[in-house]
RODRENMI-10393 format. One line per 5 residues: for each residue z, y, x of C-alpha. Coordinates in Angstrom, 1 decimal. Example, Ala and Ser with C-alpha at 12.3 -4.5 7.8 and 13.67 -1.06 7.14 Angstrom:
7.8 -4.5 12.3  7.1 -1.1 13.7
This chain:
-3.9 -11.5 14.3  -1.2 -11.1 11.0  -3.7 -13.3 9.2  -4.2 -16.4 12.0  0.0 -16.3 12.6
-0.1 -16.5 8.8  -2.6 -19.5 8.9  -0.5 -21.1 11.8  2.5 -20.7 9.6  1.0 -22.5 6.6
-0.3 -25.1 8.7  3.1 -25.7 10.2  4.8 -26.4 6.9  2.0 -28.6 5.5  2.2 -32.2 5.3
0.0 -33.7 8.0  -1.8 -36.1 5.8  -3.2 -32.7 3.6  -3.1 -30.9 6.9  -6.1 -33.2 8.2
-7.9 -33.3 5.1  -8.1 -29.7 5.2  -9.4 -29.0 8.4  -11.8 -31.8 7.7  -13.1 -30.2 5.0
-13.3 -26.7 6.3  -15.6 -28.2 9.2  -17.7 -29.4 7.1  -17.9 -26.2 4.9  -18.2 -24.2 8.2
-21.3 -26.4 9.4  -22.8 -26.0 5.8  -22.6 -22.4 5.9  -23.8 -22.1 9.0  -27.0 -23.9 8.5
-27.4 -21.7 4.8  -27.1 -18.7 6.8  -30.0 -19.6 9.2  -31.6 -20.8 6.2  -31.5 -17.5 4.7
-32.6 -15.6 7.5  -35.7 -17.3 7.9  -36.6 -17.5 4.4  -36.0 -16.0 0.7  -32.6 -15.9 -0.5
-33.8 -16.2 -4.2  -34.2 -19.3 -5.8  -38.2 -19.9 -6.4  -37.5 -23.0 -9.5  -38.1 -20.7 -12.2
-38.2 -24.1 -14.9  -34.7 -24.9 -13.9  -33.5 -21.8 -15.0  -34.5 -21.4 -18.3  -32.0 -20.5 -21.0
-31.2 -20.8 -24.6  -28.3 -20.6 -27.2  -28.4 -17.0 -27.4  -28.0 -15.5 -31.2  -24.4 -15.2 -32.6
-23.1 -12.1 -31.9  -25.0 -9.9 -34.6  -22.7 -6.9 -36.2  -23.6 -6.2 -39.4  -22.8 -2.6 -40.7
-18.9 -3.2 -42.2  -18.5 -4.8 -38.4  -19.7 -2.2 -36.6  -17.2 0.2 -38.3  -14.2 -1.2 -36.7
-15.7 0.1 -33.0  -14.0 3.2 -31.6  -17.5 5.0 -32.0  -15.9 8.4 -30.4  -14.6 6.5 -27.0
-18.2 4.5 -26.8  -20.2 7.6 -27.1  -17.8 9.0 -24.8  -18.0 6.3 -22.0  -21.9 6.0 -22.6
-22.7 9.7 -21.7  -21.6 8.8 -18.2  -22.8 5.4 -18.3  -26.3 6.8 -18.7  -25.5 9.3 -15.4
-24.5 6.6 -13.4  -21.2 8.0 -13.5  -18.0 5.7 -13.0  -14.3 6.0 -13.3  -12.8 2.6 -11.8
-9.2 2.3 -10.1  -8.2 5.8 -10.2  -11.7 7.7 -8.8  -11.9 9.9 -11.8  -15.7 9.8 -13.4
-17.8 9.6 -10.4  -21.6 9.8 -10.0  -23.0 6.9 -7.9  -26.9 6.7 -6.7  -29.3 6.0 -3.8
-32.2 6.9 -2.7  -32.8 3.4 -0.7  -31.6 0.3 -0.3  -31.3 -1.6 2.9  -32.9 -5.4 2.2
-32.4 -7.9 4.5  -36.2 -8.7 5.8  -36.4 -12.3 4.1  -35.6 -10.7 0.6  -37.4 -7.0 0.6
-40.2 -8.6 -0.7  -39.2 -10.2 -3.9  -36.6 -7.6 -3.9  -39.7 -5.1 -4.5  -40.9 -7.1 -6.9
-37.7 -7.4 -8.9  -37.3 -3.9 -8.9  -40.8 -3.5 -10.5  -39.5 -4.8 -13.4  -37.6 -1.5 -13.8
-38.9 -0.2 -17.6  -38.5 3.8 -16.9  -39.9 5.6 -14.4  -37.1 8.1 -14.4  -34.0 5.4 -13.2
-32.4 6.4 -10.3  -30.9 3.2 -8.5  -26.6 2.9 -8.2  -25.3 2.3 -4.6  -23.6 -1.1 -5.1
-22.1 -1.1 -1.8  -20.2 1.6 -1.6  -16.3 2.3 -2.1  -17.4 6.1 -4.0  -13.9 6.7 -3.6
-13.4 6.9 0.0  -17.2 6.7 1.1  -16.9 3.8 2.8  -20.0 1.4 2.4  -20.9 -1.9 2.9
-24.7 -3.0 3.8  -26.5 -5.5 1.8  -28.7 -6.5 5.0  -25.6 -8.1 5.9  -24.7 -12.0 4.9
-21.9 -12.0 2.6  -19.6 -14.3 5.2  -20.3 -11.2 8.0  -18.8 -8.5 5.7  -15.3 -6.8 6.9
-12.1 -5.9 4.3  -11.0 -2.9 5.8  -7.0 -3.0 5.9  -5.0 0.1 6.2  -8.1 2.4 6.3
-7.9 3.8 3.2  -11.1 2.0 2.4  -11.1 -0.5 -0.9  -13.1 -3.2 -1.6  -12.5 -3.7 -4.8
-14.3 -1.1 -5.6  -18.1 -1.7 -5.2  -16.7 -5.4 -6.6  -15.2 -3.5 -9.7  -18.0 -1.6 -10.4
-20.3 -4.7 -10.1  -18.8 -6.7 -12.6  -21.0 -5.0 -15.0  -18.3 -5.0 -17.5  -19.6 -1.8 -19.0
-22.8 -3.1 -19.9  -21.4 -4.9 -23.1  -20.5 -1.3 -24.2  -23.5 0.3 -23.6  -25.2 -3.1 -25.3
-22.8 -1.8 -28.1  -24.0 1.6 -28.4  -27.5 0.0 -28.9  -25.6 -1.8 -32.0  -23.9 1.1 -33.1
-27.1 3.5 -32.6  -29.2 1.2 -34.5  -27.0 2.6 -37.8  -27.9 6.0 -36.7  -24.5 6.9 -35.8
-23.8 10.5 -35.4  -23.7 12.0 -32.2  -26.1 8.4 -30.0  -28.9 8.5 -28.4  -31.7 6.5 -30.0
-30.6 2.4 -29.3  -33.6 1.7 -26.9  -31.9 4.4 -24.6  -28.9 1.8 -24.3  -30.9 -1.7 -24.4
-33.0 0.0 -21.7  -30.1 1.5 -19.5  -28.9 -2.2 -19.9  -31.9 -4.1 -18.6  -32.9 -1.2 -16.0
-28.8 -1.8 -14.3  -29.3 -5.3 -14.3  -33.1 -5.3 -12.3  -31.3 -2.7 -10.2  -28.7 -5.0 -9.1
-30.4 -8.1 -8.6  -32.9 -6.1 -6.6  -30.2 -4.4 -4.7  -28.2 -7.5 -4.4  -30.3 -10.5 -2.9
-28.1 -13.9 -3.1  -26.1 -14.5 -0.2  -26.3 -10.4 1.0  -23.9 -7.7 0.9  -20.3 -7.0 -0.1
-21.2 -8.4 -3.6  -21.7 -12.3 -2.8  -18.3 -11.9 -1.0  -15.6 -12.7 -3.7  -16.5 -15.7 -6.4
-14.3 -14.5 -9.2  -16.3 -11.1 -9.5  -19.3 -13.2 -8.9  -17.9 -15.2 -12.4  -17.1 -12.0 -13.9
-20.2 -10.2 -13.1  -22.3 -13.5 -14.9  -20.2 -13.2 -17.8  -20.8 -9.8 -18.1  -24.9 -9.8 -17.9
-25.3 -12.9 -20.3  -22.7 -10.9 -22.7  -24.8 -8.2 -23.2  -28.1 -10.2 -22.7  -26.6 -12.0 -25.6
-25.7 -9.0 -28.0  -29.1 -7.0 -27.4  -30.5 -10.7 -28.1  -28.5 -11.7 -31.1  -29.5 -8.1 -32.6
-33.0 -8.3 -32.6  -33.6 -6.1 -29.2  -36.9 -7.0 -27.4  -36.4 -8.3 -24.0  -39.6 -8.7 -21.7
-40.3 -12.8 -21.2  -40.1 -11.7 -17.3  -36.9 -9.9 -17.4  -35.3 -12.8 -18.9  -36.8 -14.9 -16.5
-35.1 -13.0 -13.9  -31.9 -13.3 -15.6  -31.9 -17.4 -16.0  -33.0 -17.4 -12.1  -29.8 -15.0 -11.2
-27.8 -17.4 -13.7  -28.2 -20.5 -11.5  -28.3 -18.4 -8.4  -24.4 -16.8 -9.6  -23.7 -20.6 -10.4
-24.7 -22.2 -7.3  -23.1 -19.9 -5.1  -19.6 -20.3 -7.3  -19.7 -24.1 -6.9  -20.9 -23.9 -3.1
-17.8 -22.0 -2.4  -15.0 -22.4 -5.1  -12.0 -21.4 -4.2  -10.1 -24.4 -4.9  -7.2 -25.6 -2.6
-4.8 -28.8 -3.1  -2.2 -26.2 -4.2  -1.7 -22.4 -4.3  -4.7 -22.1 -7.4  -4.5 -18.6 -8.9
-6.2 -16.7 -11.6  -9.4 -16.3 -8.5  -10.3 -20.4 -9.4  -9.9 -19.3 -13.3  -12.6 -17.0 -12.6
-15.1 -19.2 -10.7  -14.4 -21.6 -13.6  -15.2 -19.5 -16.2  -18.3 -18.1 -14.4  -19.3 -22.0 -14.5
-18.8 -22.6 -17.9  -20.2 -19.1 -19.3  -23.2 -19.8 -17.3  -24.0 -23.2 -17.9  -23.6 -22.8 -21.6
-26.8 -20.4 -21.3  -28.8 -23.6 -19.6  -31.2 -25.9 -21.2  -30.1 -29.6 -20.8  -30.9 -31.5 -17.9
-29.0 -34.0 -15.9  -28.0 -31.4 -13.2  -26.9 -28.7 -15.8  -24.9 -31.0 -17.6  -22.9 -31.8 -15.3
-22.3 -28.3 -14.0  -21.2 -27.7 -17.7  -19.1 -30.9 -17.7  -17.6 -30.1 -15.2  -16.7 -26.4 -15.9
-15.3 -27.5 -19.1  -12.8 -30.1 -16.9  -12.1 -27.8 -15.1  -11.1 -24.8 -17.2  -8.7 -27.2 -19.3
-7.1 -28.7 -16.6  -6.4 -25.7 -14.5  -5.5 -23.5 -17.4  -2.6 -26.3 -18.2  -1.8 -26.4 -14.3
-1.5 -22.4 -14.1  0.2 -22.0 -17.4  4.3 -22.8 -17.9  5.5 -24.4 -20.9  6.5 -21.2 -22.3
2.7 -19.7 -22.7  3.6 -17.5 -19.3  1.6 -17.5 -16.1  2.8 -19.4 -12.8  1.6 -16.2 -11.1
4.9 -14.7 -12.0  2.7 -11.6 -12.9  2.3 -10.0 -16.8  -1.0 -8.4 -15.6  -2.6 -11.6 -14.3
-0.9 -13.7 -17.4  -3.3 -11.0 -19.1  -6.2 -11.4 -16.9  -5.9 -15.2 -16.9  -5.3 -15.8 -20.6
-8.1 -13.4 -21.2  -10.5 -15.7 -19.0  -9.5 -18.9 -20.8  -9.7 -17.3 -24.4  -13.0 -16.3 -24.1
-14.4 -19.2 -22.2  -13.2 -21.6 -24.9  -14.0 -19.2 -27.5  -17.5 -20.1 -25.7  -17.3 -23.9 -25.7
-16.6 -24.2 -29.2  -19.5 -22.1 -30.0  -21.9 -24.4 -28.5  -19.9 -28.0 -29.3  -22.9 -29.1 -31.9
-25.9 -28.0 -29.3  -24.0 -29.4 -26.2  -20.9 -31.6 -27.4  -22.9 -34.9 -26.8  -22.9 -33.9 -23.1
-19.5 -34.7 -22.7  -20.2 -38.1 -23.4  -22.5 -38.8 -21.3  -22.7 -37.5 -18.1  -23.3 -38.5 -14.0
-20.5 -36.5 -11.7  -22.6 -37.2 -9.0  -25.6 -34.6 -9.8  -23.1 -32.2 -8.6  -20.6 -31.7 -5.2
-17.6 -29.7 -5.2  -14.2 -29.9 -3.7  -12.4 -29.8 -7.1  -12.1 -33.6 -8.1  -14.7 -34.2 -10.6
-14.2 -37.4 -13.0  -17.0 -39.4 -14.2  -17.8 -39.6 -17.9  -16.5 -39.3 -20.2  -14.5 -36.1 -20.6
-12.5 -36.0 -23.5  -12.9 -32.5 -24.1  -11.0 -32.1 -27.8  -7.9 -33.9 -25.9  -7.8 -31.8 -23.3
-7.8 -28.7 -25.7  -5.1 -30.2 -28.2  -2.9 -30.8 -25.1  -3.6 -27.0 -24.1  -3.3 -25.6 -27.7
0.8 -24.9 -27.7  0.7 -23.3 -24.1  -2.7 -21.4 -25.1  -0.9 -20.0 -28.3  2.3 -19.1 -26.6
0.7 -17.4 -24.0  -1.3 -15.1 -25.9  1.7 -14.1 -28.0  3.5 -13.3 -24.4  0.5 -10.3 -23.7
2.1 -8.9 -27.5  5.7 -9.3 -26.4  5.5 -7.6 -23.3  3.7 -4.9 -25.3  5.9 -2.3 -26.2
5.3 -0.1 -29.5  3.4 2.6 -27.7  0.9 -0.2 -25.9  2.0 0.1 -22.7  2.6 -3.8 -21.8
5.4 -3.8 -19.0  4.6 -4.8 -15.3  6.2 -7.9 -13.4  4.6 -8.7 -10.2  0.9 -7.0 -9.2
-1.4 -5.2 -11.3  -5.1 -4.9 -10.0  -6.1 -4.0 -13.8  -8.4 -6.8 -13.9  -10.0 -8.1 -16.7
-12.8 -11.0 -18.2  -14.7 -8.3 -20.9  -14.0 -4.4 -21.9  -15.7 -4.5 -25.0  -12.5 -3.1 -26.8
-10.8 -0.5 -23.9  -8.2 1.9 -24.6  -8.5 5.2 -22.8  -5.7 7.4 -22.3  -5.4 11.5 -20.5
-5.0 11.2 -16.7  -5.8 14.4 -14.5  -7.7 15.6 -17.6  -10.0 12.5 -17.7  -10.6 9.7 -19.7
-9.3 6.6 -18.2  -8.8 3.5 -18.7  -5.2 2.0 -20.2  -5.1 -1.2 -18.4  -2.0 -2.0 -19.7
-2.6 -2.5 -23.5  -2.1 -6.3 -23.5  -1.9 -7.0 -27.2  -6.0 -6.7 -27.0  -5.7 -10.3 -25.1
-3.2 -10.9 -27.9  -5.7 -10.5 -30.4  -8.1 -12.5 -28.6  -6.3 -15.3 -28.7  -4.9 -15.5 -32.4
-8.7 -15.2 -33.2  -9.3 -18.3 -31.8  -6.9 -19.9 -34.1  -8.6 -18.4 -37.2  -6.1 -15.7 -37.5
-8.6 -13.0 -37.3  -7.4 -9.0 -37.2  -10.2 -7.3 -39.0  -9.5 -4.2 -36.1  -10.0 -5.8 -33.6
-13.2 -6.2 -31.4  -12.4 -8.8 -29.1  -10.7 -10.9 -32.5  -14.1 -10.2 -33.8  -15.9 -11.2 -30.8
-14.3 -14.5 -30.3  -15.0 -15.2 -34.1  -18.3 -14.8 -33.7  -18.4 -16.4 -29.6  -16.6 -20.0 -31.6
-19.2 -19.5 -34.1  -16.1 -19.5 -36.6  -15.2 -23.1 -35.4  -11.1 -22.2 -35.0  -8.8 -24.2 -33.6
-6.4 -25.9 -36.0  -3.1 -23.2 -36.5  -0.2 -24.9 -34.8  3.0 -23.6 -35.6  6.2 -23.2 -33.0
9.2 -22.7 -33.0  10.1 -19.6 -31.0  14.0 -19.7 -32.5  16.4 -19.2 -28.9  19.6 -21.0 -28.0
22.2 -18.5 -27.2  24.7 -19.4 -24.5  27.5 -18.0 -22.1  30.6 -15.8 -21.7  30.2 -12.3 -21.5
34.2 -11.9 -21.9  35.0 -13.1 -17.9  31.6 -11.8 -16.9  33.8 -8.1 -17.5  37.1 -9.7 -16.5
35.9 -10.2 -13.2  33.9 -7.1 -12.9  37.3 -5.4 -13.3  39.1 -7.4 -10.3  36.5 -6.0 -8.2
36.8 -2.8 -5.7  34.8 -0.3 -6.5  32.3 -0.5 -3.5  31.4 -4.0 -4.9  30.5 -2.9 -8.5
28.2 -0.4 -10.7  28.8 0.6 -14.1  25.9 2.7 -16.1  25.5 3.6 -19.9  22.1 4.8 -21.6
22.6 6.0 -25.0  20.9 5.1 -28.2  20.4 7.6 -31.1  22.6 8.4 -33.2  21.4 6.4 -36.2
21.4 3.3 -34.0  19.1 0.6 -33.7  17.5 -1.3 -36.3  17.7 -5.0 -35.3  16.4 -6.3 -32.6
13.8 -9.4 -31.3  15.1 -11.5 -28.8  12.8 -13.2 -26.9  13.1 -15.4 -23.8  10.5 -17.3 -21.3
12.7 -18.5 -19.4  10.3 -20.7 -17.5  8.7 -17.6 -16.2  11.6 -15.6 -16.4  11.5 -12.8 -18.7
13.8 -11.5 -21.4  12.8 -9.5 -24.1  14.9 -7.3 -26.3  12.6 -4.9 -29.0  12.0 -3.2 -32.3
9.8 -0.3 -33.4  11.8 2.4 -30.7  13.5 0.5 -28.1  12.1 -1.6 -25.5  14.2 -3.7 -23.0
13.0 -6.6 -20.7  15.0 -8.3 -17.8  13.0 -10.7 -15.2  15.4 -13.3 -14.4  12.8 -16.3 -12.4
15.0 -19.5 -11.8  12.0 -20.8 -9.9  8.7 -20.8 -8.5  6.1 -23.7 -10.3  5.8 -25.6 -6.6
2.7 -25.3 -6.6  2.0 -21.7 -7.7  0.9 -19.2 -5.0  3.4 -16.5 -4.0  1.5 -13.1 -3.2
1.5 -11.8 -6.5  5.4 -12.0 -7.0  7.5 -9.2 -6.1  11.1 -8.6 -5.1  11.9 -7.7 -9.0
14.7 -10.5 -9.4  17.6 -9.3 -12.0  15.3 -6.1 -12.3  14.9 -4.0 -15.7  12.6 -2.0 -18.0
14.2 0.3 -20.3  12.4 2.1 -22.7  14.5 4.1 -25.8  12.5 5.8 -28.0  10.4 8.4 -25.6
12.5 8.3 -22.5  11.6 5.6 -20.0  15.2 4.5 -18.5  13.7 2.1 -16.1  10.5 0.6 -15.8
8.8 -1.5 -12.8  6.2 0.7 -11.0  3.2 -1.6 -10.5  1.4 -2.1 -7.4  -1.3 1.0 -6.5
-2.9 -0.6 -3.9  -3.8 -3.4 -1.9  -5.4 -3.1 1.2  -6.5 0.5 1.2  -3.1 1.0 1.9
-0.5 -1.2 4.0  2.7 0.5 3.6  1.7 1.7 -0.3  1.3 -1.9 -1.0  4.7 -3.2 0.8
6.2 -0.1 -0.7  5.7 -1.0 -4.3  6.0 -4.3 -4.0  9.8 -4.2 -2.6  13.6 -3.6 -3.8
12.7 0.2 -3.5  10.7 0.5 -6.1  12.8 -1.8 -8.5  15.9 -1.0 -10.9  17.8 -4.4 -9.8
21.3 -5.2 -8.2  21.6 -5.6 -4.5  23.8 -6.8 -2.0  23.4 -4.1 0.9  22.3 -5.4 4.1
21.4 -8.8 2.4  17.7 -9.1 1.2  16.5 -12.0 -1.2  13.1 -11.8 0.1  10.9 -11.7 3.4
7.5 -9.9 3.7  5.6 -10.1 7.1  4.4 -6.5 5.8  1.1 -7.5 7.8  0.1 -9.9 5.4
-0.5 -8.2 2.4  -0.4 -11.5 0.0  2.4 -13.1 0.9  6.1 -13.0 -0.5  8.5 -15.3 0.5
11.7 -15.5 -1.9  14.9 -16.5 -0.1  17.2 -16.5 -3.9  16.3 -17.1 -7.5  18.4 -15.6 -10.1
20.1 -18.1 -12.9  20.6 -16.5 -17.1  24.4 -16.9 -17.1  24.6 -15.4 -20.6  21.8 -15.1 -23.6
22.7 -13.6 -26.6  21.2 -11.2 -29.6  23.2 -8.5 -28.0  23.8 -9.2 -24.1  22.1 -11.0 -21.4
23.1 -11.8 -17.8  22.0 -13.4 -14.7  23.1 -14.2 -11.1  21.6 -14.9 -8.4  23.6 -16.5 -4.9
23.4 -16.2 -1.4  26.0 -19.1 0.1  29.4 -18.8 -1.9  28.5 -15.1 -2.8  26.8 -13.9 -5.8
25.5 -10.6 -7.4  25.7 -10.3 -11.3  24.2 -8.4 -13.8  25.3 -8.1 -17.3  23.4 -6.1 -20.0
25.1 -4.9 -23.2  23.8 -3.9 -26.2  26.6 -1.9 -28.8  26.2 0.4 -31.5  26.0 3.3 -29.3
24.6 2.6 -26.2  23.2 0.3 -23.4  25.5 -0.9 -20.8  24.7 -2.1 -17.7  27.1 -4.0 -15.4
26.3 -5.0 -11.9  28.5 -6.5 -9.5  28.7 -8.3 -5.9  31.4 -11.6 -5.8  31.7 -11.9 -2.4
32.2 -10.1 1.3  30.4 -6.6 1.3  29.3 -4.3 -0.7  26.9 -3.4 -4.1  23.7 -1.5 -2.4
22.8 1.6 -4.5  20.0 1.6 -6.7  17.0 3.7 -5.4  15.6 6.2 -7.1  11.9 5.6 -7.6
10.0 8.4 -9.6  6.2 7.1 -8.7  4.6 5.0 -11.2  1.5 2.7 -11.0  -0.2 3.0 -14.8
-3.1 0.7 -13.0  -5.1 -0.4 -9.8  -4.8 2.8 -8.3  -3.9 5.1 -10.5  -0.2 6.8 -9.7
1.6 9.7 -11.3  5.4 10.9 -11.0  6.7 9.8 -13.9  5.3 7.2 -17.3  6.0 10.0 -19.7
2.7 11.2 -20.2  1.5 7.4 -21.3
């Protein structure tokens, strides 16, 4: 019911021109569906063209030895132990051990499911339960069509975890330990153990997971994901000499097209409101079309993916390098998604380059407009360059210097690859720190040659480009400074006491060393650093008009604080989504933010039904921007609220202030803290 009056809502505001068009469309997608569905019923969901899915331009990722010492060879053999166990820790389960017995096949599938599963190279492999949420128990059925599956809300159930979990993303690092034990590393099992553990998960899941069935088909970005993540590690057992049986790859090139297919059938594309879930699709596209042999249909599925992942990576991204999200976790997400995918084109630009100039739009039918030939594909990149760089050197400045990157709007913890995760102590386990941006960082430096020799995913886009870098660009990151911090405190002073709030951190004694001042303004974030001080203030003029709004939250004016090893201030994440209806309102809100209010007088509305939604009623305006203070305001009629941060010798003062009728709100005291998708502890100390 929340999600139709939600629906009604959107309609209501929608020009009727695109109003029309919309429903249009959806009829027609709704009759499709409906006739694939009876389709799939009555026959195999499996595609049965095995010639169409043949693939090729496998071979650059080989490590030599020198490479394959810059891998953190303790955390791999770590993470591969429990890998090999079937034994998962994803959004806060702790390590987990997931296995069936059975698996429930839809009729029209079980038998080429059976025969998939013969495939299997060990006798010994126990299959993993893809359906099922291991943290609360909950499962899915994979005799169900994907359209007929439910998202529990407010059940303590999560979806995202059977879709986490089949993203495959640790398969790259078990196809690394194959690298690694190939050396005769210390303390690995012998490399075939990993290649096989590889191929075995991937026959599992294909057999467990018909096209079209079960709670994995639901969600095209994980589909995306999940296809980058099988031709990844198909690609590094490949590229370093591992046998693969002829009819195991086979099976891979059919579940390439069939992942491909089902993206373009049901991209999730809309006139506006594109978020980092249409990145996702895209990237699936491109990933997996690269992987084809040349015909007239797979060119232009590859044409088209290339369009498509330039001009939606210049729509989502602001001038400033940050995300239109108006979230640091999915800037990270998304930048990581583009880097790698062009890191991709470039590598295959002599084998498939020609396509671009000659190819028919019509092979192919989506709903994302789709121009004919040609596609100037090295204008489309130049033109993406400056945002592309700036954005990657956003995931280092919101880094700190123990790399913990500061949260501003949702965290799920999602990611393109993991072939370079950073684990950290939580409940006396090994998890993941989702929060190290400056690996993105990395990425994308290396895809202007600038290569750190310690870093995996630098190395792996090196070697994904086939060394073919984009040509350095340099930019000018120098700030103006502006505004009057003198009558900002002259009228705090004027003010009664209800309508103001003075506080003071202190610095050590020996002061600061000097400071980097950084501003993107057009997202809205303001960044003060060094070496043992950390300070960032989200001040968002604006929302892109186009940029979807259920990723924001009410954060406006808000702070992170972070002096040496105390943490003054920082913004909590998310936890949860729908698991969780009031956790997921909760963290989203003023409550859980350090930011001026005026009390009784909220800047945003949440229907706290609809978990995705965020309307903002105010934006804040910088007031004041200098190496040692910053302010912004934000107004509500003739009233405003004001918050000035000092920086002196001694200490950091904040000033906060409401010019107008009532009074300041207090800030809230908010010790829980969100280090990832849900993950929450008491305090970030122990980061």
């Amino acid at each position: 019911m929340a999600n139709l009056r939600f629906l009604l809502k959107k309609a209501y505001e929608m020009p009727f021109p695109l109003l029309m068009k919309k429903v249009l469309g959806k009829a027609r997608r709704v009759l499709r569906d409906r006739v694939q569905y009876i389709k799939c019923h009555s026959q195999s969901s499996y595609f049965v063209d095995q010639d169409a899915t043949k693939l090729s331009g496998f071979g650059s990722l080989r490590f030599d030895v020198n490479e394959i010492g810059i891998f953190d060879h303790d955390t791999l053999r770590t993470l591969s132990k429990h890998y090999l166990r079937h034994e998962f820790n994803l959004l806060g389960s702790g390590w987990t051990h997931v296995q069936t017995s059975s698996s429930d096949i839809n009729r029209s599938n079980r038998r080429e499911s059976q025969i998939i599963r013969n495939l299997c190279t060990s006798d010994r492999y126990v299959p993993i339960d893809w359906q099922i949420d291991f943290k609360s128990g909950y499962r899915w059925s994979s005799e169900e069509y994907f359209q007929k599956q439910i998202i529990p809300v407010n059940q303590g159930a999560d979806i995202k975890v059977p879709w986490e979990l089949s993203r495959l993303q640790h398969l790259p690092q078990l196809a690394l330990c194959a690298v690694v034990a190939r050396q005769q590393r210390e303390g690995f099992e012998e490399s075939d153990v990993y290649a096989g553990e590889v191929l075995n998960q991937i026959v599992d899941f294909l057999a467990s997971n018909p096209p079209k069935f079960g709670v994995n088909w639901v969600c095209p970005m994980d589909i995306g994901i999940r296809l980058a993540n099988i031709l990844l590690s198909i690609d590094l057992l490949i590229s370093n000499e591992f046998h693969i049986p002829a009819e195991i790859l086979s099976l891979v090139g059919r579940a390439n097209s069939e992942h491909i297919d089902h993206i373009l059938n049901h991209l999730e594309w809309s006139e506006v409101e594109r978020s980092n879930h249409y990145l996702a699709d895209i990237v699936g596209v491109v990933i997996g079309a690269s992987y084809l042999e040349t015909s007239p249909y797979n060119d232009a599925v590859f044409a088209f993916g290339a369009q498509e992942l330039l001009v939606e990576s210049s729509n989502q991204f602001l001038p400033d390098g940050g995300n239109y999200e108006g979230s640091t976790s999915y800037h990270r997400l998304s930048c990581e998604l583009v880097t790698f995918a062009i890191a991709r084109l470039l590598g295959c630009l002599s084998d498939k380059g020609p396509v671009f100039r000659n190819f028919d739009h019509k092979k192919i039918h989506v709903r994302a407009p789709f121009h004919e030939s040609p596609l100037d594909f090295m204008g489309l990149l130049d033109a993406f360059k400056p945002k592309l760089l700036a954005a990657g050197q956003f995931c280092a400045d919101v880094t700190d210097y123990n790399n913990i990157g500061i949260q501003v709007g949702d965290t799920d913890s999602g990611r393109l690859f993991k072939v370079e995760p950073t684990y950290i102590e939580f409940d006396g386990q090994l998890t993941e720190n989702t929060l190290n941006f400056k690996e993105t960082a990395d990425a994308v430096h290396a895809l202007f040659g600038k290569v750190n020799p310690d870093s995996v995913n630098a190395l792996l886009v090196k070697k994904m480009s086939k060394e073919n870098f984009l040509e350095p660009i340099v930019q000018d990151r120098r700030t103006s400074f502006y505004g009057d911090a003198v009558a900002i405190k002259s009228r705090f002073v004027e003010l009664e006491d209800k309508k103001k709030r003075l506080r003071s951190f202190q610095l050590p004694e020996e002061g600061l060393q000097k400071l980097d001042v950084i501003s993107y303004p057009d997202f809205g974030l303001y960044i003060y650093r060094n070496d043992n001080f950390f300070l960032s203030v989200r001040c968002c003029n604006k929302l892109h008009k186009d940029a979807p709004t259920g990723h924001t939250h009410d954060d406006n004016l808000s702070i992170c604080l972070r002096i040496g090893e105390d943490v003054i201030a920082s913004d909590p994440g998310s936890y949860v989504y729908t698991p969780s209806r009031d956790f997921r309102n909760l963290f989203r809100s003023i409550k859980a933010h350090d930011a001026p209010r005026a009390k009784g007088r909220p800047i945003t509305y949440c229907d706290e039904s609809y978990l995705f939604s965020l309307k903002h009623l105010a934006f804040a305006e910088c007031i004041l921007w200098r190496e040692d203070a910053m302010a912004g305001r934000y107004g509500m009629g003739e009233d405003y609220v004001v918050r000035l941060i000092e920086i002196d010798g001694s200490a950091v003062h904040i000033w906060d202030y409401l010019d107008g009728d009532g009074e300041l709100d207090e800030i809230n005291s908010f010790e829980e803290f969100s280090f990832g998708y849900g993950c929450k502890k008491n305090t970030v100390r122990t980061l």
